[in-house]
C-alpha positions, 0 to 999 in steps of 0.5 A: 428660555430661563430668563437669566443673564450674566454682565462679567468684568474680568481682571485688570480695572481698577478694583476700587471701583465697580464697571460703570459699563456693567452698572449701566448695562443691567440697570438698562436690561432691567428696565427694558426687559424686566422679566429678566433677571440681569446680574453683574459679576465684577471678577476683578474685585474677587481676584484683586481680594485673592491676591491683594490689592496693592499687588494687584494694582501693581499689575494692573498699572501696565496693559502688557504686564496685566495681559500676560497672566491669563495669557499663560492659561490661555495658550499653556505652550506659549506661556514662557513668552509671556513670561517673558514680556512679564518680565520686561515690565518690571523693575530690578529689584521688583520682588513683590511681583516676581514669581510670575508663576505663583502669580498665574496659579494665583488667578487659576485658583480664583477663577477656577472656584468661580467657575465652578460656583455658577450653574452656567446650564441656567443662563441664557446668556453670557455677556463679557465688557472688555476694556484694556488690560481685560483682553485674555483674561475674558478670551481664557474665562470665555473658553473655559465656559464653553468647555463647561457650556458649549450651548450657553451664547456669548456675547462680548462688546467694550472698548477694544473691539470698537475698531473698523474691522472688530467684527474680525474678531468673531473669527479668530476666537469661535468660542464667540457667539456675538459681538455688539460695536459700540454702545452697548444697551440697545445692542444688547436688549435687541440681542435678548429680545431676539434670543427669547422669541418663540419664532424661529430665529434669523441672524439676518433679524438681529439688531443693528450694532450686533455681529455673528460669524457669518455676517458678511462685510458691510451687511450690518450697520456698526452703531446703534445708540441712544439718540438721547440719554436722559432717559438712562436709568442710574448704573445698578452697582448693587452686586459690586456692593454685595460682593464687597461686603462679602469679604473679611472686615479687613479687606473692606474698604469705601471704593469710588463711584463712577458717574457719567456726565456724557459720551464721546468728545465734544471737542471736534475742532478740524485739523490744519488741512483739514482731514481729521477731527479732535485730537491726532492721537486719540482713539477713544471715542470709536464705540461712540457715534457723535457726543452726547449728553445728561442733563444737569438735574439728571447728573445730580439726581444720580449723583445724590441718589448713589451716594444715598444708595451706597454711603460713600462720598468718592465719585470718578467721572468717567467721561473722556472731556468733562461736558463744559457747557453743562459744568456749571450748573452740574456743579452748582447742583452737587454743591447744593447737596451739602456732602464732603465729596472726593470728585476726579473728572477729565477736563480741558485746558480752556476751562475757566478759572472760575469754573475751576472754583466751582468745581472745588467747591462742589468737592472735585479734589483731583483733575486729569487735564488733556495736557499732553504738551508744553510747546506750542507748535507740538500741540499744534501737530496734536490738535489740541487747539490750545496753547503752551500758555494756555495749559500753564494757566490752567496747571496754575489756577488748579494749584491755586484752588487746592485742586491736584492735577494729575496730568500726562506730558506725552513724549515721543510723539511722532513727528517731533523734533528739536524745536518742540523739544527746546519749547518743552524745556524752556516751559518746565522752567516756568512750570517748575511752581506746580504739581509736575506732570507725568511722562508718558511715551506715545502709543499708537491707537488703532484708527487713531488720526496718527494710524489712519494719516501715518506718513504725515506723522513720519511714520512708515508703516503699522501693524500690530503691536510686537507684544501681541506675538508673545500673548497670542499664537501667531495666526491669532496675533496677526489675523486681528487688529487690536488697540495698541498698535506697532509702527515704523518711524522715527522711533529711535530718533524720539527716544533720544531726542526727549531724554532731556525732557525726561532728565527736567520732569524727573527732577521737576518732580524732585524739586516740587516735593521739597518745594512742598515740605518748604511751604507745608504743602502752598504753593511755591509761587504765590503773592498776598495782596496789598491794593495798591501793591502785591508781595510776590514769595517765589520759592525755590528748593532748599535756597531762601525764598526770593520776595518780591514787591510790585506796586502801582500799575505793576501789581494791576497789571498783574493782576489783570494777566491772572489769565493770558491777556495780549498786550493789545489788551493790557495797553487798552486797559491800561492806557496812560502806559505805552507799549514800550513801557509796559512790554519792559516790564513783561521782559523783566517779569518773564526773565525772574519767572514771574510771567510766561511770554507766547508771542505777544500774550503774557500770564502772571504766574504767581498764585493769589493766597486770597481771590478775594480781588481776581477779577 
């Protein structure tokens, strides 16, 4: 054995940032085996330097776009089908990506000079991570290495192929030696261990987690994962770095770190009646077994300790929901660092305001919420466990603390129908005052609870995507289950029956720009407290701002609704009131857009310019 591995990452992730899968593979190898000499190849960042990056990017935005370039070196007799699909990815008038063709030989010659840069003879194993949009740039890179080294092992794991029946993939692609099913380090060392022993070698002794293409269904257990990770090394991003500083001076840039606070989703909440758990259309959790994660002082230390290492301040949490029980303290412990960081992680809708200024002030700057919806009952039929309500409050206390939320409305989801549609609309007039959200359309996830429970979601049949027809020869489209997946529904009917929801966040979004240039960039709905009275500025696009003035019990029952509170709250706090009294005055505030109405819950939606008096 020559002691030598190779982690690849082939295009098309973001290239600002190195792979939080390769960083944390090699820092793990290298502890546990550390007469191993582990290096990581970010691919994706030579070849977004080759092309350029606000090109590459732009290929990257879309998993079909992005996949269709190797597949045109992949299969050569099929690449005018994936010219094609190329094609239907882009907008008239898109010139910059328009020579599909110059763009293939683009990433040819990239990939072809770093073939032919390494001598794959002295390694003893090639290990590739492959996420979406890297499916047939590793599959080509791969069959291009066992061309040059057809003795050198390959072994590829990541999250599309964590599915049930992933270990299918070992016999639609034989350029594969081994795949590993989830979590990746102790797969992976186990792997090496037993490729680097003396004795003779069985399949049948490899470890859990890894598969061969003879393993016979059901023989090998799919996971084997850390039961803890506080004792994970820091992910090593060194080669990224050394990669970087390769490159001309001007095509350097300060990229973002991922950090990694936890595995998997905490949020397991049953459904309705009872047959699955989390959100209905979520597959991202397949590679993971259960949900774990790093303590508090263990996030911080890698925090201050990469940060230190590489001289940059952008951290990207890469955790699918942002751990809430530890988040205070993991905030806490970044601020007391004392660095200007820039910090994006996912959160929830039920995280608390408070927490939100926590995280501000630790430097989280932009959040990703699992929005997904603006109507109670279709949120319901998502599983979100959270209400329409509950998400405007938390765009709302975002906008308050100076954090943008970049978060997805999802249409076409399966199943809807008219009222989740007039919910949708009805909230957007509320919405209005916050950063918009952006649409997207429903896709259908492998072993997702929608696959699994199809007909429950109106949906006929699945199989996979058409797409996949124009990437791949026909045996191979059809003899594996890939990540996105086609079906037979209500298809049609959704595409027509969100287009006015489509028409209202397109214009929301031409409305909160100008809305923005009107107040330099504060909130559009935002009052300035005066103790016994608040002044409420309610701006509208290019019309004079309303102003409206709330005093006495009014302004404290404003204030006390910063949060959904039910008016059984609001009459016990406020009992010289009576109910009559007090829901009129919620009608009036709802009618004006000033407060948000859900059965008997109500939510000030005005903004404070100071918190000095939230409570």
């Amino acid at each position: 054995m020559k002691g030598r591995v190779l982690l690849i990452s082939a295009p098309w992730p973001l290239f600002n940032r190195p792979s939080l899968p390769l960083g944390a593979l090699k820092a793990y190898l290298s502890a546990a085996l550390p007469h191993l000499q582990v290096d990581a190849c970010h691919l994706f960042l030579q070849v977004a330097n080759a092309l350029g990056y606000d090109r590459y990017q732009r290929l990257s935005q879309r998993v079909w776009r992005a996949e269709t370039l190797f597949s045109a070196l992949l299969y050569p007799d099929h690449a005018h089908r994936a010219e094609s699909l190329y094609a239907s990815t882009l907008k008239r008038g898109d010139n910059a990506l328009a020579d599909f063709q110059h763009l293939v030989h683009q990433v040819k010659t990239v990939t072809d000079n770093w073939l032919q840069q390494i001598d794959w003879s002295a390694l003893d194993l090639a290990g590739f991570s492959i996420s979406f949009c890297q499916v047939t740039a590793s599959l080509y890179l791969i069959s291009r290495i066992k061309a040059i080294c057809p003795s050198l092992p390959v072994v590829v794991g990541g999250s599309s192929f964590s599915g049930e029946r992933s270990s299918d993939l070992l016999k639609v692609f034989p350029h594969i030696d081994y795949l590993v099913v989830g979590e990746g380090e102790r797969p992976l060392a186990g792997l090496l261990r037993h490729l680097m022993s003396p004795r003779s070698r069985s399949m049948a002794e490899l470890p859990d987690g890894v598969f061969f293409p003879d393993a016979k269904p059901g023989e090998r257990n799919r996971f084997s994962q850390l039961s803890r990770l506080d004792r994970l090394p820091v992910p090593d991003y060194e080669d990224y770095f050394d990669m970087l500083a390769g490159f001309s001076s001007r095509h350097r840039f300060f990229p973002t770190l991922p950090v990694e606070a936890s595995r998997g989703c905490w949020w397991h909440r049953h459904d309705t009646v009872g047959q699955f758990r989390g959100c209905a259309f979520c597959n991202l959790n397949l590679q993971w077994k259960g949900y774990r994660t790093k303590r508090p002082d263990q996030v911080i230390r890698e925090v201050d300790h990469m940060v230190r290492r590489h001289q940059v301040l952008s951290l990207a949490f890469a955790d699918n929901a942002f751990p809430i029980n530890h988040a205070a303290p993991i905030f806490d412990g970044i601020r007391a660092l004392g660095r200007d960081l820039s910090i994006f992680t996912e959160l929830r809708a039920n995280t608390p305001p408070a927490l939100l200024q926590k995280m501000k002030q630790a430097g989280v700057d932009t959040v990703q919420v699992g929005i997904e919806a603006l109507s109670s009952q279709l949120l319901a039929k998502m599983n979100k466990g959270v209400r329409t309500i509950d998400n405007l409050s938390l765009m709302k206390h975002c906008e308050a603390v100076g954090i943008v939320n970049a978060s997805n409305l999802m249409l076409h989801f399966p199943g809807s129908d008219d009222t989740d549609v007039n919910e949708t609309l009805y909230a957007l007039s509320f919405a209005r005052w916050y950063n918009p959200l952006k649409t997207v359309s429903f896709w259908l996830g492998l072993e997702s609870p929608v696959y699994r429970f199809a007909h429950r979601f109106h949906i006929r049949s699945v199989f996979n995507h058409p797409n996949l027809k124009k990437l791949f020869p026909e045996p191979i489209a059809a003899g594996f289950r890939f990540m996105i997946q086609g079906y037979r529904g209500d298809r049609k009917r959704q595409r027509k029956l969100w287009r006015s929801v489509e028409t209202e966040t397109h214009q929301w979004h031409k409305d909160y720009k100008i809305m923005q240039r009107q107040t330099g960039g504060k909130p559009a709905l935002a009052f300035r407290d005066g103790d016994r009275f608040l002044i409420i500025d309610q701006h509208l696009p290019d019309q004079p701002t309303v102003r409206h003035r709330l005093t006495g019990i009014s302004a404290e029952i404003y204030r006390y609704c910063h949060i959904p509170r039910t008016l059984e709250q609001v009459a016990g706090v406020f009992a010289s009131h009576s109910l009559e009294t007090i829901s009129s005055f919620f009608k009036s505030m709802a009618k004006k857009r000033l407060m948000f109405e859900e059965g008997d819950c109500y939510l000030s939606l005005a903004v404070p310019v100071s918190w000095r008096k939230w409570r």
